[in-house]
N, C-alpha and C positions, 0 to 999 in steps of 0.2 A: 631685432632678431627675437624671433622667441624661443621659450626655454626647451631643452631637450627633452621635460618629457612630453611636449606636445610632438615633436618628429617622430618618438619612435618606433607609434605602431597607430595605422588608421583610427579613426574612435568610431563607437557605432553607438545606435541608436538601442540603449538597453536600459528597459525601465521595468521594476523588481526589487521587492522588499529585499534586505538583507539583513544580515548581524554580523556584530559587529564585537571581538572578543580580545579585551586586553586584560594587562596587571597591571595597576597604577599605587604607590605607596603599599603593596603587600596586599590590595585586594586585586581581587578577579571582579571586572567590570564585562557585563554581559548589554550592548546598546543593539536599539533597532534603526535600519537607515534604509534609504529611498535610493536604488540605485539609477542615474543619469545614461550613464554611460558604459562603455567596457572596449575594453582592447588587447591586445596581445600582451601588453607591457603592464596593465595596469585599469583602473575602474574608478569611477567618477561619481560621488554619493550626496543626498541633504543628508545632516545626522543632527539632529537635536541638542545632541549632549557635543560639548566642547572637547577637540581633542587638539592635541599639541603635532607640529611640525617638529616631523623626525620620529615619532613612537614609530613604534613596532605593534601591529597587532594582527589580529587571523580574522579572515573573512569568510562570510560561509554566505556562500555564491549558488542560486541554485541553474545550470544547467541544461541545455538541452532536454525542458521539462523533465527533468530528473533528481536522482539525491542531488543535495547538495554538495559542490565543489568546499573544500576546505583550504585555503590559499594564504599564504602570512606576505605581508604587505605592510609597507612604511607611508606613513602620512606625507607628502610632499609639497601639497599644494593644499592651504587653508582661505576662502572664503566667508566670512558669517557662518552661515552652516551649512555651505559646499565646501566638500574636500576633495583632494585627489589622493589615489589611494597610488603606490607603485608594486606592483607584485614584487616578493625578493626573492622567490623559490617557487619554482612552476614544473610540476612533472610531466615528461610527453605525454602522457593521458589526459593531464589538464589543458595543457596546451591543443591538444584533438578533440575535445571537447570546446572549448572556448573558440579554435580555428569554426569547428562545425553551428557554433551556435552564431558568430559573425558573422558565418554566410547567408542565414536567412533574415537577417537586419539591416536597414539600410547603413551606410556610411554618415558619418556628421563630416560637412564641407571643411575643410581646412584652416580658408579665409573666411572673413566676417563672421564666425561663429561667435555668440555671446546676445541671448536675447534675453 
């Protein structure tokens, strides 16, 4: 079986710098990261710098060629320097944004994805 947060929302094909903004021991850490991926539930990134399974940090997502989305999201999934990010709070405007910028990206296939 695979894990839940691969069922919970299509992935799609989203490639786009991001940032990437935590607090770790009392500081505010500001990273830059290569987004993979994006879905309803959640967004798929390389990130150079090391982060932990389970933080909490805000993502700043750009758009429907526009501002940036601002979106707080938990680490869930760590590879080398892929992570998965899982959105934890997504306002209907975010969500209609993100539904509308899925629509013009293709889908990532389900099965055998991992190249």
């Amino acid at each position: 079986m695979t894990g839940s947060i691969d069922s919970v929302s299509p992935r799609h094909v989203f490639e786009t710098r991001i940032r990437i903004r935590l607090e770790r021991c009392g500081k505010k850490l500001s990273l830059q990261g290569w987004a993979r991926d994006l879905s309803e539930s959640g967004l798929g990134a390389f990130v150079a710098e090391a982060l932990l399974l389970g933080e909490f940090v805000t993502l700043e997502i750009p758009v429907l060629d526009s501002d940036k989305q601002v979106i707080p999201a938990e680490v869930v999934r760590a590879l080398g320097t892929e992570y998965g990010f899982q959105f934890t709070a997504l306002s209907s405007e975010q969500r209609r944004q993100i539904q509308a910028t899925l629509r013009e990206r293709p889908a990532i296939p389900h099965c055998g994805a991992g190249q």
